[in-house]
SERO-233855 format. One line per 4 residues: number of its first residue (from 1); for each residue x, y, z of N, C-alpha, C. Coordinates in pm, 1 decimal, decimal comma. Example, Ala and Ser with C-alpha at 12.3 -4.5 7.8 and 13.67 -1.06 7.14 Angstrom:
2
1> 1319,0:-569,0:780,0:1230,0:-450,0:780,0:1320,0:-330,0:780,0  1285,0:-225,0:708,0:1367,0:-106,0:714,0:1290,0:3,0:787,0 .
//
This chain:
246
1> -12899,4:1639,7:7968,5:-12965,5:1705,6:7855,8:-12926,2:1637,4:7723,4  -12801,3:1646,3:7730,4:-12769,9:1545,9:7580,0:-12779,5:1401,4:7583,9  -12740,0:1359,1:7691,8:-12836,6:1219,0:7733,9:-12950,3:1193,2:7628,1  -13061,1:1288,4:7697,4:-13186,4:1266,3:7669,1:-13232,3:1297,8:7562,1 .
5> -13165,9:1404,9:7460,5:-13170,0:1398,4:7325,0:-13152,9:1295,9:7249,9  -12990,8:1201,1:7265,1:-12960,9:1136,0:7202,5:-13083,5:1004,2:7246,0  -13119,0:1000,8:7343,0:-13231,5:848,3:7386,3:-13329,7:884,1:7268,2  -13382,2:1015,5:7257,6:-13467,0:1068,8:7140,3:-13489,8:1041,7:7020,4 .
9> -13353,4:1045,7:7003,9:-13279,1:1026,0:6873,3:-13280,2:912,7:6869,0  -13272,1:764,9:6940,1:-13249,2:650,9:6965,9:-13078,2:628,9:6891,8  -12992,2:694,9:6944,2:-12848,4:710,6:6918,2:-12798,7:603,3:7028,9  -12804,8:461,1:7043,2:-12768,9:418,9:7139,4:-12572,0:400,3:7134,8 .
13> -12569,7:383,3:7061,8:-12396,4:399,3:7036,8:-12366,4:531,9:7083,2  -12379,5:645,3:7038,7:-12380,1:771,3:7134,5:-12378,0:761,3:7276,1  -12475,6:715,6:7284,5:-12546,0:694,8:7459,4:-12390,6:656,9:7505,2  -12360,4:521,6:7466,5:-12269,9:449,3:7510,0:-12109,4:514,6:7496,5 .
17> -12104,2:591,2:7396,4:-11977,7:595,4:7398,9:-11980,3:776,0:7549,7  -12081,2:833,0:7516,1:-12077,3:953,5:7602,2:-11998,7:987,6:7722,4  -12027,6:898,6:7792,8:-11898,9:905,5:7922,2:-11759,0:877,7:7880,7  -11746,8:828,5:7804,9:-11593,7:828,4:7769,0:-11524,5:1039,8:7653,5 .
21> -11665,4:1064,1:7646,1:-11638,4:1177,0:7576,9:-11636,0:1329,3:7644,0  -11742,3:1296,0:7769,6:-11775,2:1384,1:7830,9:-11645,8:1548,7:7838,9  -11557,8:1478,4:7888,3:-11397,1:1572,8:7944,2:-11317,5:1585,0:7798,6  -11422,9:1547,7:7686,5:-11333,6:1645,2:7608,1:-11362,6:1805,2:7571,8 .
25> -11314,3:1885,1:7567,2:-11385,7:2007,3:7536,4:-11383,6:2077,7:7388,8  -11330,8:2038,2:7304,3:-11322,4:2081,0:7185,3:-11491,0:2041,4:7149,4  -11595,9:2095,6:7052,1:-11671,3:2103,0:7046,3:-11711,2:1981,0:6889,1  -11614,4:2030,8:6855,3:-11577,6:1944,5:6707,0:-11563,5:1805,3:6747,8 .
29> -11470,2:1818,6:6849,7:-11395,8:1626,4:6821,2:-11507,8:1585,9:6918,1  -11561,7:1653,2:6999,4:-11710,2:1596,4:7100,5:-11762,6:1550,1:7003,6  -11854,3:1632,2:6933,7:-11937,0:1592,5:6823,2:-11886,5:1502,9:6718,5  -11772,0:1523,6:6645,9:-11743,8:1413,3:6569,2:-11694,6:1255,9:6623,1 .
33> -11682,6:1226,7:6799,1:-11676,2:1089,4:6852,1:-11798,1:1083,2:6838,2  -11930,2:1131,9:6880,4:-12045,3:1082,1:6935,6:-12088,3:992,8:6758,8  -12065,2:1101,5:6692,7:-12138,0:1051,1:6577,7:-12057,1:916,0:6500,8  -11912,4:924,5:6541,0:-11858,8:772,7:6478,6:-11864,4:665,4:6588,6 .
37> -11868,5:743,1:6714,0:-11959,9:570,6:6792,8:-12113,4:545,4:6705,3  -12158,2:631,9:6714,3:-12314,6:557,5:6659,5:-12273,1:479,8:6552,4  -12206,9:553,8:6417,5:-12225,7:480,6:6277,1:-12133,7:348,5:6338,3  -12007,1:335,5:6386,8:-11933,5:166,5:6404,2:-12094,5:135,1:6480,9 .
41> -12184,6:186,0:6577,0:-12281,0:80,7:6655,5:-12372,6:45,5:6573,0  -12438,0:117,4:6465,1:-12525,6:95,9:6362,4:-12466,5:-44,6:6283,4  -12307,9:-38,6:6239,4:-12257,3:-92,7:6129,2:-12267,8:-263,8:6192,9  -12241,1:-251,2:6356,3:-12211,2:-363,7:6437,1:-12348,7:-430,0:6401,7 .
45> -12476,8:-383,1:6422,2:-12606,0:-432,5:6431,9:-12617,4:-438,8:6322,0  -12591,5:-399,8:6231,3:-12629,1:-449,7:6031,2:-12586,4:-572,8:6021,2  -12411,0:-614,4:6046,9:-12346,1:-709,1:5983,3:-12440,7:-816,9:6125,7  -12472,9:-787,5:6252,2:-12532,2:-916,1:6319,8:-12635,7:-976,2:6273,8 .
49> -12692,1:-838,0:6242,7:-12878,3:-881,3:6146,9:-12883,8:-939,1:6028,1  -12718,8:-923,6:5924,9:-12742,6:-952,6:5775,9:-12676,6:-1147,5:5877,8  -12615,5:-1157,2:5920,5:-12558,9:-1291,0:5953,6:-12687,3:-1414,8:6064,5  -12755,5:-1339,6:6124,9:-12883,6:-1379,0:6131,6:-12950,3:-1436,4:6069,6 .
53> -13001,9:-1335,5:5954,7:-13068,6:-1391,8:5806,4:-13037,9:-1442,3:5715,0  -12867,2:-1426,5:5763,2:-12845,1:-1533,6:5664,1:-12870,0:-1679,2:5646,7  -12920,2:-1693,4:5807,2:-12864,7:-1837,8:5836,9:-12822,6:-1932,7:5869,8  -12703,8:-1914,9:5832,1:-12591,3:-2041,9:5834,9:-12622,9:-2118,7:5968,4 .
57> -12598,0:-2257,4:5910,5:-12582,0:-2336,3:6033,7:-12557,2:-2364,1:6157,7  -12393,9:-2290,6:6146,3:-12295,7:-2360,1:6241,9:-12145,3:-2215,9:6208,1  -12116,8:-2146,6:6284,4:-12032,4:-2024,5:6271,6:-11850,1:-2115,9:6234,1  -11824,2:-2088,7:6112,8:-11705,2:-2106,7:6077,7:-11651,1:-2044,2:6006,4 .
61> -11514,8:-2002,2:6032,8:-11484,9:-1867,3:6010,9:-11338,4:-1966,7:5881,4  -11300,5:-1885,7:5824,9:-11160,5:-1927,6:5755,6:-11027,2:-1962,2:5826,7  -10989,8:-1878,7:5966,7:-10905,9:-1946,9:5999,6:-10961,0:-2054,2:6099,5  -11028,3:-2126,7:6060,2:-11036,6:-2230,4:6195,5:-10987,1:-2329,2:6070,0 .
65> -10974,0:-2305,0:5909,4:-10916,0:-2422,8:5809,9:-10816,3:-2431,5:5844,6  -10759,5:-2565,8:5845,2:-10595,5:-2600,2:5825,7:-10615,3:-2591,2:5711,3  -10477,6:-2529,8:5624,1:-10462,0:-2507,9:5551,9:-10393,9:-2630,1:5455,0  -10297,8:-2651,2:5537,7:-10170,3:-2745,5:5557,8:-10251,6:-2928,7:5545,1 .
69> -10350,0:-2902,7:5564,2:-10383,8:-3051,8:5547,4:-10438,8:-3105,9:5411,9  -10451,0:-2972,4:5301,9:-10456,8:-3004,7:5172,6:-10433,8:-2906,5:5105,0  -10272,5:-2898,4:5127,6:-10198,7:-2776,2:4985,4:-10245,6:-2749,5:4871,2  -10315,4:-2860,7:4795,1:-10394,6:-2797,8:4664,1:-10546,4:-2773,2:4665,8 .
73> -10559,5:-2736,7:4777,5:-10700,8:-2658,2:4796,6:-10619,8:-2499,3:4778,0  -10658,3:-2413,5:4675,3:-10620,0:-2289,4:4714,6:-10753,6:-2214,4:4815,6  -10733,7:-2194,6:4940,3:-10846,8:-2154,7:4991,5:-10828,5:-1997,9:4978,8  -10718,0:-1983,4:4955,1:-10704,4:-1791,6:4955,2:-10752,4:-1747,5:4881,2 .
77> -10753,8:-1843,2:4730,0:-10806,7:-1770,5:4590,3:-10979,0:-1748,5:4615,5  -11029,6:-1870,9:4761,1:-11162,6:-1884,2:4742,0:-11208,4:-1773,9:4832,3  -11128,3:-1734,2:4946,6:-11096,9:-1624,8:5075,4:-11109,8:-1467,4:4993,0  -11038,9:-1475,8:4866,9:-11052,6:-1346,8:4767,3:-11238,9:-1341,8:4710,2 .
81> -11269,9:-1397,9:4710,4:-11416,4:-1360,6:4718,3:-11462,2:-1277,7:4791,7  -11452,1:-1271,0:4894,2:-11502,3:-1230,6:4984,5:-11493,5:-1046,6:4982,3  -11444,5:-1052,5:4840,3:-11445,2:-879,8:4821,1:-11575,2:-855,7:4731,9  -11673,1:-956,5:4749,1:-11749,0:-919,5:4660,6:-11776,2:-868,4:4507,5 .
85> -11639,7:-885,5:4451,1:-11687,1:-845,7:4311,2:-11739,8:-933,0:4187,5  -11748,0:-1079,8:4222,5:-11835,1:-1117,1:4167,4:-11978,0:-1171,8:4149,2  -12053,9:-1063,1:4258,2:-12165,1:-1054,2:4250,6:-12214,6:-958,6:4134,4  -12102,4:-836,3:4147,7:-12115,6:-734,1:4090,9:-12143,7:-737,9:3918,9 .
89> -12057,7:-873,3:3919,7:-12089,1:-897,9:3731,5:-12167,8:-1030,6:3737,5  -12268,3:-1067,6:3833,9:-12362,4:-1123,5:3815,1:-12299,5:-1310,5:3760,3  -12182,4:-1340,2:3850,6:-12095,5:-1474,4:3857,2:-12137,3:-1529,4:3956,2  -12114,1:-1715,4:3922,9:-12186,7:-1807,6:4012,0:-12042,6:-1846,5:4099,4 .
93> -12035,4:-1916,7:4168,4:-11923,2:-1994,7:4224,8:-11987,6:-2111,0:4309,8  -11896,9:-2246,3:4200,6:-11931,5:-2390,9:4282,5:-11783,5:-2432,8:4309,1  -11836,7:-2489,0:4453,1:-11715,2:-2559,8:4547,9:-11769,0:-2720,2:4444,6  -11641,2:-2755,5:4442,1:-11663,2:-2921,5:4396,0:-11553,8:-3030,1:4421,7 .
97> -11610,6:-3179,9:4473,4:-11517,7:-3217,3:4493,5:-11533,3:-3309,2:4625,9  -11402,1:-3361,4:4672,7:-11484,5:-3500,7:4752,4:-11526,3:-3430,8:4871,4  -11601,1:-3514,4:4940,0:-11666,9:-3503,2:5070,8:-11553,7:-3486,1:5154,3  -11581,1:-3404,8:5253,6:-11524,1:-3382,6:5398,5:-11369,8:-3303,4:5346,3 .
101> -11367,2:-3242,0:5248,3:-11250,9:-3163,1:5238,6:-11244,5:-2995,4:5268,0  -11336,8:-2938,9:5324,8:-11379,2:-2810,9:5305,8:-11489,9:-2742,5:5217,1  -11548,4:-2825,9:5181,5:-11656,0:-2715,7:5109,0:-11745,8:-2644,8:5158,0  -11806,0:-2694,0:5206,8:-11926,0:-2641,8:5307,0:-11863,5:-2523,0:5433,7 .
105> -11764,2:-2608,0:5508,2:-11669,4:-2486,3:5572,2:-11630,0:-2352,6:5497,4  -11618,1:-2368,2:5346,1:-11577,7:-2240,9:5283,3:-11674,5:-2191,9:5240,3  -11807,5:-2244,9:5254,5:-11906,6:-2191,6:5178,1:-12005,4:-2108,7:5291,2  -11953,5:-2126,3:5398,2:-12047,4:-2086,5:5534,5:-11905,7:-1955,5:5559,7 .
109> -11779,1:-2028,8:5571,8:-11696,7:-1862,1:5552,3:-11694,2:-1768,0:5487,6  -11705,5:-1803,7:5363,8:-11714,8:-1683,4:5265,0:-11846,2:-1619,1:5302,2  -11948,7:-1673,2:5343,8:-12103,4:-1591,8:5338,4:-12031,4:-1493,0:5445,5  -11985,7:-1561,7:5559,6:-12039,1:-1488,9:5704,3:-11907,1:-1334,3:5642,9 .
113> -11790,1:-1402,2:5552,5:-11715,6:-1293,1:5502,7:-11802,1:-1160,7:5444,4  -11907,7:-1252,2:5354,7:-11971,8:-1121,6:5255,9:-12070,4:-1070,7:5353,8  -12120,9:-1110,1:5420,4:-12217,4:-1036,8:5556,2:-12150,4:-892,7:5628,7  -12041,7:-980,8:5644,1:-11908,5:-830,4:5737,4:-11941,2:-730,4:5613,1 .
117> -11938,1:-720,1:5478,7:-11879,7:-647,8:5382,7:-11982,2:-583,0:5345,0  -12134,7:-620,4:5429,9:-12242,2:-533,5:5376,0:-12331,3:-591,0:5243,1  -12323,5:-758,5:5234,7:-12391,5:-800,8:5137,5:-12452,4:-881,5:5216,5  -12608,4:-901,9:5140,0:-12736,1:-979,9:5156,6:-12723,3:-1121,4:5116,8 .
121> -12717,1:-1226,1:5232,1:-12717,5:-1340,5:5169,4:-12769,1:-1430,8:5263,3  -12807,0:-1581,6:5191,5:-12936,5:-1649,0:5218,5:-12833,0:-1792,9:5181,3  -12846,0:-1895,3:5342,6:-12852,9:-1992,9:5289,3:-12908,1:-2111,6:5297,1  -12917,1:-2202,4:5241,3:-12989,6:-2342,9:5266,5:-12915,2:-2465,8:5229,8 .
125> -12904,1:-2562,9:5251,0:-12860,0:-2708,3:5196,1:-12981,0:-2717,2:5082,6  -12904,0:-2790,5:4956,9:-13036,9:-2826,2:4881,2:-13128,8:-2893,5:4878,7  -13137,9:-2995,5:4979,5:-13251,2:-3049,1:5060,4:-13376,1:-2992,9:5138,1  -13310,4:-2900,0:5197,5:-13390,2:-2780,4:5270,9:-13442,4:-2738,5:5153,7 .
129> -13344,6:-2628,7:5085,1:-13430,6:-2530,6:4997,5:-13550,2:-2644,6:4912,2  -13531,0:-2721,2:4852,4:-13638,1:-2813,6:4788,2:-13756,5:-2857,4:4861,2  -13744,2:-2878,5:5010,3:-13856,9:-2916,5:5073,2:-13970,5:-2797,9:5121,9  -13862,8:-2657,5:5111,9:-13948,9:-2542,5:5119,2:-14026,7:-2516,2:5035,3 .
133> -13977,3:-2540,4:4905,8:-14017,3:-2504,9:4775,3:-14168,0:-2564,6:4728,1  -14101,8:-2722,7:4790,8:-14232,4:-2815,3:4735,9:-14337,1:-2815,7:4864,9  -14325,1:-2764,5:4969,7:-14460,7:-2729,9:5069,0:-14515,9:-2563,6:5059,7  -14410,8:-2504,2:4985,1:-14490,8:-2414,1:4988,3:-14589,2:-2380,0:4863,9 .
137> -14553,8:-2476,7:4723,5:-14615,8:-2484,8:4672,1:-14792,8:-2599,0:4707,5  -14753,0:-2644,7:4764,9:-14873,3:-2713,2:4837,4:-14931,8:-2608,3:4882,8  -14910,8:-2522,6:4964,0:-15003,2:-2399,1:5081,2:-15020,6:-2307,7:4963,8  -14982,1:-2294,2:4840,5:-15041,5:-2232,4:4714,2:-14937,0:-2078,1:4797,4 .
141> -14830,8:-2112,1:4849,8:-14755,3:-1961,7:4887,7:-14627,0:-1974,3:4808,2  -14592,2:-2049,9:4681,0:-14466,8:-2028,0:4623,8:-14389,7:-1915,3:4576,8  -14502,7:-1781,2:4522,3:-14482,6:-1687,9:4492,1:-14384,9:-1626,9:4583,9  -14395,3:-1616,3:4780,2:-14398,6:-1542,5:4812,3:-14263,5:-1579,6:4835,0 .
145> -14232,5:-1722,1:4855,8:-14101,2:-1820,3:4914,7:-14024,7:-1743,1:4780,3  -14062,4:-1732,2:4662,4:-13997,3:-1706,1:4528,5:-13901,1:-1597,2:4596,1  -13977,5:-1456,9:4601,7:-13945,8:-1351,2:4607,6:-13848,2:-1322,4:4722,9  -13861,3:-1423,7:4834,0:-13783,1:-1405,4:4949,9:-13642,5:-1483,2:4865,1 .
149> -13638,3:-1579,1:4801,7:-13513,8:-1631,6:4793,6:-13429,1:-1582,9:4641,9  -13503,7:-1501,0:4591,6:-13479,0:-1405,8:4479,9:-13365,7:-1281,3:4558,7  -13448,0:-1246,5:4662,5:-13434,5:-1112,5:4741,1:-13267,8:-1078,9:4752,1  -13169,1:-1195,5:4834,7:-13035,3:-1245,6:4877,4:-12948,5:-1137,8:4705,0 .
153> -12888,9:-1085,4:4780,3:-12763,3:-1072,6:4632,5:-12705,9:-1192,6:4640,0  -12673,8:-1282,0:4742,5:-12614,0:-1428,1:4738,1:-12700,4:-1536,5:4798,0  -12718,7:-1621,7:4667,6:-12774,8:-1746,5:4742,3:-12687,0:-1835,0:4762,9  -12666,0:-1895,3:4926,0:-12590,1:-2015,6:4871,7:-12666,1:-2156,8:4900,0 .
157> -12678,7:-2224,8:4842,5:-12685,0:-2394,8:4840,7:-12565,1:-2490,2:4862,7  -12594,6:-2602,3:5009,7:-12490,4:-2663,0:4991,0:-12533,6:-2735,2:5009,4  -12441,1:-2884,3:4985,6:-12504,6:-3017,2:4962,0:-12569,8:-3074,4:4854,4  -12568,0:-2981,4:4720,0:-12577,1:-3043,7:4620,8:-12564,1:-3158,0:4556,2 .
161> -12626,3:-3230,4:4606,7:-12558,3:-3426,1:4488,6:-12638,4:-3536,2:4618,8  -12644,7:-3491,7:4722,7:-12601,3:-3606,9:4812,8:-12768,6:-3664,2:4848,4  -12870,5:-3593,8:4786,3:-12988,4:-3650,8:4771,0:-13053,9:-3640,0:4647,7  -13103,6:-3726,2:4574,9:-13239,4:-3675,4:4442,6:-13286,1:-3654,2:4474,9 .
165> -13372,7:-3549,7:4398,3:-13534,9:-3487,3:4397,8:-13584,3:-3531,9:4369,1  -13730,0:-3522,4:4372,5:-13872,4:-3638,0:4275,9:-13867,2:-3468,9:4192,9  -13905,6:-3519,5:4088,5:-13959,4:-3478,9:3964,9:-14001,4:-3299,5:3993,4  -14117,8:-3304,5:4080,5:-14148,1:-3191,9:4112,2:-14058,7:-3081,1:4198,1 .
169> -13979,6:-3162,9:4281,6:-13900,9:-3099,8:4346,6:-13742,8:-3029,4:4241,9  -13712,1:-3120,8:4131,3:-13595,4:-3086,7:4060,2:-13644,3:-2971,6:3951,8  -13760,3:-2968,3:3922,5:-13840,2:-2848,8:3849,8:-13824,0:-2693,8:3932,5  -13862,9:-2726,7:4091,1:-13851,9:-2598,9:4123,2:-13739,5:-2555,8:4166,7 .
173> -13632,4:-2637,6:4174,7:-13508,3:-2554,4:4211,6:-13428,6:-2538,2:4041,2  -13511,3:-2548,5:3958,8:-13486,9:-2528,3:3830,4:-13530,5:-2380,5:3806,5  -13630,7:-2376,0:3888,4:-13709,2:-2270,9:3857,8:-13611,0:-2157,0:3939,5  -13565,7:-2159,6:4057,7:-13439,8:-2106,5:4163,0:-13329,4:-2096,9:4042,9 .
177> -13267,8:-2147,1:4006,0:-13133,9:-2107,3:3944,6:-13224,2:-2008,2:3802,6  -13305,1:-2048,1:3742,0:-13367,9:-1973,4:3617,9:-13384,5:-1818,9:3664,9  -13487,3:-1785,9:3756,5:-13489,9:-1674,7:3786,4:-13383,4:-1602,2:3830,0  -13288,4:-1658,1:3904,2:-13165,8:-1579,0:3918,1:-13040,5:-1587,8:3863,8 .
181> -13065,9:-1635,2:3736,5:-13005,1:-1583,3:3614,7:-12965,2:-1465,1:3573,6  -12834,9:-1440,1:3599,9:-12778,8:-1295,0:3515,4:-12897,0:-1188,1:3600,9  -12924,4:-1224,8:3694,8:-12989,4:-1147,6:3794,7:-12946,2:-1127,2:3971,6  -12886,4:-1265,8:4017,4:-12829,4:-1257,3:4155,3:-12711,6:-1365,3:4169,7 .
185> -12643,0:-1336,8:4236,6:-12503,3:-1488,3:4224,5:-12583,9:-1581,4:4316,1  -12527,7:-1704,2:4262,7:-12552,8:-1828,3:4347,2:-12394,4:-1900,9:4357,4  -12432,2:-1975,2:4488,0:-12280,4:-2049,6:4540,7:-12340,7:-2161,9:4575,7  -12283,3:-2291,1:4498,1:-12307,1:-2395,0:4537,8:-12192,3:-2515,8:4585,4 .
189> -12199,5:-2600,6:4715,4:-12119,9:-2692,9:4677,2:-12164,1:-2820,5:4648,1  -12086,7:-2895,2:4565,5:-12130,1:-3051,0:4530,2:-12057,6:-3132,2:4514,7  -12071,0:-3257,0:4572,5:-11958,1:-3349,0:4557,8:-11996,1:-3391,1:4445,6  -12044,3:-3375,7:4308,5:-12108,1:-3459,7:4166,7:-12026,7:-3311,7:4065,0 .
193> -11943,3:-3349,5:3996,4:-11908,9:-3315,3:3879,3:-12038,2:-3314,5:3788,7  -12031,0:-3178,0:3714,3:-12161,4:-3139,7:3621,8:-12216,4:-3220,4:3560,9  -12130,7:-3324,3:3509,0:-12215,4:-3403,8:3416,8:-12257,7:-3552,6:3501,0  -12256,4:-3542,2:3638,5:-12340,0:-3618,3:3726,5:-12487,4:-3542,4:3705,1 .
197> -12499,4:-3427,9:3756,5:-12610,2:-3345,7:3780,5:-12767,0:-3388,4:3782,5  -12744,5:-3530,1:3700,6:-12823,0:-3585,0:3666,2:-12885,1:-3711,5:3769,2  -12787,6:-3732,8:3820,4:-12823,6:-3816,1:3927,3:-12920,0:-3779,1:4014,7  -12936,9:-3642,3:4035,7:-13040,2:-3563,4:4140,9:-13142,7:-3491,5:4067,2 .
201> -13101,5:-3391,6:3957,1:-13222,8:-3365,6:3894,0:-13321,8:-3472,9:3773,4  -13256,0:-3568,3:3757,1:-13384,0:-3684,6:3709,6:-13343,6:-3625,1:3573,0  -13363,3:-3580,4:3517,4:-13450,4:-3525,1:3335,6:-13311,7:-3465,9:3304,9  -13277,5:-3559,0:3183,3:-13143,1:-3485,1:3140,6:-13152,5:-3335,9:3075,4 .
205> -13247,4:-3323,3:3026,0:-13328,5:-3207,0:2947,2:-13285,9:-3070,7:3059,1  -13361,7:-3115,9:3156,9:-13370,1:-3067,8:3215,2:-13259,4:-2987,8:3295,3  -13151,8:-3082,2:3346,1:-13076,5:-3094,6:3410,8:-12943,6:-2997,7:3314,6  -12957,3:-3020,7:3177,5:-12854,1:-2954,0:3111,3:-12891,8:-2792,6:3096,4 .
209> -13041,6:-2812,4:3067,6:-13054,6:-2603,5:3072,0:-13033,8:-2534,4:3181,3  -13030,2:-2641,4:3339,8:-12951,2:-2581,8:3465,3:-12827,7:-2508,1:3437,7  -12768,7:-2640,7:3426,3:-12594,5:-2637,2:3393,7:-12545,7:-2548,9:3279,5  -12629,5:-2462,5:3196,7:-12616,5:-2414,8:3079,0:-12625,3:-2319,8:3199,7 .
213> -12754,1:-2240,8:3232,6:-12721,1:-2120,0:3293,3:-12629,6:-2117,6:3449,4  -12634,2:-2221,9:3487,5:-12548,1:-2203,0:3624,3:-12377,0:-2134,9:3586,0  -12375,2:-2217,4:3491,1:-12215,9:-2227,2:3453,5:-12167,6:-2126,2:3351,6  -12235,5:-2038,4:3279,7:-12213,3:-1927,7:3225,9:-12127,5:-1824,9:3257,7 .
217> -12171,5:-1826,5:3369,5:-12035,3:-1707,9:3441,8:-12007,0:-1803,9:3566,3  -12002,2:-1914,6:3598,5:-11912,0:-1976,7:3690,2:-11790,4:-1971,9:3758,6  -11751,4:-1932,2:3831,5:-11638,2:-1960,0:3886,6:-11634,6:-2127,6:3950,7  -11545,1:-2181,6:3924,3:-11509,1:-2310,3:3964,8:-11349,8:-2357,2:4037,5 .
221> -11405,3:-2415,2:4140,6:-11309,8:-2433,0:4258,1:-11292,5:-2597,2:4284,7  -11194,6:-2652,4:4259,4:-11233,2:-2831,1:4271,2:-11104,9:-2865,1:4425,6  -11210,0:-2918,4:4501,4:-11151,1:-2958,8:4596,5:-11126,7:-3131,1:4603,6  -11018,0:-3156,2:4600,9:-10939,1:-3295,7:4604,5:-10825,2:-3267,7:4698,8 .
225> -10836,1:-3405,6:4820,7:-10745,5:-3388,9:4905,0:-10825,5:-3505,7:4995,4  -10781,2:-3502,8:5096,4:-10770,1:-3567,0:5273,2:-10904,9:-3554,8:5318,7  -10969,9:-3581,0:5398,4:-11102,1:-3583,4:5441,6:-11067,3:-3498,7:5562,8  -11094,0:-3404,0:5610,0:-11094,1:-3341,7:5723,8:-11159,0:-3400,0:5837,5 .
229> -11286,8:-3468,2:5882,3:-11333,2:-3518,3:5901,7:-11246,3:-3664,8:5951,3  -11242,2:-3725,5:5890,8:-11160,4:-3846,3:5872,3:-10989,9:-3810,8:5988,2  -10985,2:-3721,4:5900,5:-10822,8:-3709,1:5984,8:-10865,4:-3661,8:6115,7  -10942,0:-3574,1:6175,7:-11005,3:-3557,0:6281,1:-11006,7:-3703,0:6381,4 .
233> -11116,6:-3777,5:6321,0:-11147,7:-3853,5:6401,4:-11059,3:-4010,4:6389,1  -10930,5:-3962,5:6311,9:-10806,5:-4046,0:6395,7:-10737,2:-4037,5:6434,1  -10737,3:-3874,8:6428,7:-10628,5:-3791,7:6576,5:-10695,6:-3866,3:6714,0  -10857,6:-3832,9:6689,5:-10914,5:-3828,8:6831,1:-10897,6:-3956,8:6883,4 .
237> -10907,8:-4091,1:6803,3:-10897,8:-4191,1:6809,5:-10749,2:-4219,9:6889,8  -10630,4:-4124,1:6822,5:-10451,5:-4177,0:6886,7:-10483,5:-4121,7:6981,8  -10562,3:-3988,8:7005,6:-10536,6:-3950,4:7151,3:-10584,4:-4023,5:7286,1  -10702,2:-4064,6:7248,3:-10777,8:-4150,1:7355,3:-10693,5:-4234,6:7369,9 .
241> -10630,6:-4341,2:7290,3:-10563,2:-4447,6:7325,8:-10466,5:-4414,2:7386,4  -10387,4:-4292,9:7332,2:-10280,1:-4280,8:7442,0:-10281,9:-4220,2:7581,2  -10389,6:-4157,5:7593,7:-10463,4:-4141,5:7718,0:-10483,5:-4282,3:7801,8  -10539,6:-4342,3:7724,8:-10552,8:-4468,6:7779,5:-10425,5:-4542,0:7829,3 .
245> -10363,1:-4530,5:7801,5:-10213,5:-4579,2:7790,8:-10113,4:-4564,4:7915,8  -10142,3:-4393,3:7968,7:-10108,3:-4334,5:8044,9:-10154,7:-4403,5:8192,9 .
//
């Protein structure tokens, strides 16, 4: 009978936790398990669905960083994000700094962090987001691409620097940071210090009223250190040989 209510109800966390509740008899703590299995089963399927849409590439979490392989990365200060409060005052945060040191790894952790925490977020490499931008303005559907990438309380972009845009393409991700101005946070990483910026968006004009509103409420994180990457693949390199060896 309560089975078939709760299927009713589509209470599937209920459903599930029920046999484990059945032999209790207090009427209260019956009822108050059934209902905190559902809300943890509800909460489980939010944070899978917000991490879905979010995206991301490739699942990397914060501790899979060595930490230890570049002491002046503070990654904790970047790990403290992940409480969300500077979305709340409408702050940007760019990872910057050489290639293969963690950026992108912290920029795919922190999302999948703010996902757990019940925030909306969206990401793309800036290559991607630009090629969306500029075909969907071709299919005359930019409006709609607008509103979806408006939507995110967090956008993040990574890969900033490592390709130019043509002309049309550096306009509309001009048009991306403009509208979500003092309206939604954006997180970017880039191996190009601001006053590169120019190397990819073409039009210095242009390129500086970015950097005027990106950097307004910025948070800034500069990563210098070891190539992760690099040290990787000359571990893998001693190991084979000494495999070989053997």
């Amino acid at each position: 009978m309560i089975k078939d209510l709760l299927k009713t109800l589509k209470m599937n966390g209920a459903i599930e936790a029920l046999p484990s509740l059945e032999k209790v008899k207090d009427k209260i703590q019956f009822l108050t398990g059934l209902l905190q299995s559902e809300i943890e089963y509800r909460d489980i399927r939010l944070v899978k669905r917000r991490l879905s849409q979010a995206k991301f590439p490739v699942e990397k979490e914060w501790c899979d960083i060595d930490q230890d392989l570049n002491p002046n990365i503070d990654f904790s200060l970047i790990m403290s994000l992940g409480d969300g409060e500077f979305i709340n005052k409408r702050r940007n945060i760019c990872l910057m700094g050489q290639q293969g040191t963690g950026k992108t790894h912290s920029l795919i952790a922190l999302g999948r962090q703010l996902c757990r925490s019940g925030i909306s977020v969206k990401f793309y490499t800036a290559c991607e987001l630009v090629n969306i931008l500029e075909e969907a303005k071709i299919d005359h559907n930019l409006s709609k691409i607008m509103k979806s990438i408006i939507k995110p309380q967090v956008l993040f972009i990574d890969e900033l620097g490592f390709v130019p845009f043509s002309e049309n393409g550096a306009r509309l991700l001009f048009d991306v940071f403009a509208t979500r101005y003092e309206r939604g946070s954006i997180a970017v990483s880039t191996n190009l210090s601001f006053d590169k910026w120019h190397q990819v968006f073409g039009a210095i004009e242009l390129t500086a009223a970015l950097i005027d509103r990106f950097t307004h409420r910025c948070i800034v994180h500069t990563f210098q250190g070891k190539s992760v990457r690099l040290f990787e693949a000359k571990k893998n390199k001693i190991e084979k040989k000494e495999g070989e060896d053997l």
